[in-house]
C-alpha positions in Angstrom: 4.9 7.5 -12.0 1.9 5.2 -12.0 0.4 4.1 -8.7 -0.2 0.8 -9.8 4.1 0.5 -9.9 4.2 1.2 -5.7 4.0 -2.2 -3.7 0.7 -2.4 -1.9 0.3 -4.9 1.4 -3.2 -5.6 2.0 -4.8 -7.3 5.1 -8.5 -7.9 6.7 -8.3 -5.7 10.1 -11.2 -7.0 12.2 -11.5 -4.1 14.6 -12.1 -2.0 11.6 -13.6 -4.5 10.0 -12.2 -3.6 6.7 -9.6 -3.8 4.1 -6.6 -2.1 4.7 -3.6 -1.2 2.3 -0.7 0.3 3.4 2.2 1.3 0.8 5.1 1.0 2.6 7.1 3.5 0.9 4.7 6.2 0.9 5.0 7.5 4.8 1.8 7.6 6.2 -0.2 6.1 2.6 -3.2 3.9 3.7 -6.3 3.4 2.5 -9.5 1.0 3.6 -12.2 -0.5 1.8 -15.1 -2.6 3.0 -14.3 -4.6 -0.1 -10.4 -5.5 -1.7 -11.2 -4.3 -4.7 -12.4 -1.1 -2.9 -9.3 -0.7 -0.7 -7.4 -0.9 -3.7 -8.7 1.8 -5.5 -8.8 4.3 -2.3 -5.5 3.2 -2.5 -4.7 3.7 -5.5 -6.2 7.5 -4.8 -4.4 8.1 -1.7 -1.3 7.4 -3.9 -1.6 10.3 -6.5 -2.9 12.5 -3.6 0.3 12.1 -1.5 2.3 12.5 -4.6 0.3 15.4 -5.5 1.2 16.9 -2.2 4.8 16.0 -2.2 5.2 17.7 -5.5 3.4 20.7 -4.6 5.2 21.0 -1.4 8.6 20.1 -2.9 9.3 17.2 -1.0 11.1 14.0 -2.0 9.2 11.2 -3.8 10.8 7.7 -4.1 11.0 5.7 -7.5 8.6 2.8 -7.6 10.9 -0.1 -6.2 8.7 -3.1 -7.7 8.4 -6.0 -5.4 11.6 -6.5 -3.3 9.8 -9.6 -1.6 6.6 -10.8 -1.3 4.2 -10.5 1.2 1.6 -13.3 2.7 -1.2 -12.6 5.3 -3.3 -15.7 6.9 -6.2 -14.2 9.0 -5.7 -14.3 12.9 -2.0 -15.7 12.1 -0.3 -11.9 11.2 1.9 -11.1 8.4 5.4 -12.5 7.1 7.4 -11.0 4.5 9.9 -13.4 2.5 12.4 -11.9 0.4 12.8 -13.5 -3.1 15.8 -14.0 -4.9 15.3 -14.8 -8.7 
């Protein structure tokens, strides 16, 4: 499993003043970056860490789902997911 196949949502967070990713179906997989690009690629670190861990320890890892919706952030306005139907 690539990381790159794992949905990422990234967002500004002013009080950390930083990027932030979360991937949602990772429990507990964030990362930050004081750049995207950054963020990203802690993220994509954090991501073969925790599946590094779960294999290690024997716990379950879910299949890559793709992207069940999409995602849109507008600073100081929050988040809204929208679920796409092709």
């Amino acid at each position: 499993m690539k990381s790159e196949h794992y949905e990422m949502i990234i967002w500004w967070s002013d009080e950390d003043q930083s990027f932030v990713v979360d991937v949602p179906q990772l429990s507990g997989c964030l990362a930050h970056g004081s750049t995207r690009q950054r963020a990203i690629r802690n993220a994509e670190e954090a991501i073969q860490l925790w599946l590094a861990t779960a294999r290690k320890e024997g716990g379950k890892i879910p299949p890559p789902r793709g992207r069940p919706g999409m995602c849109f952030h507008s600073p100081g306005h929050g988040r809204l997911k929208a679920s796409v139907t092709p």
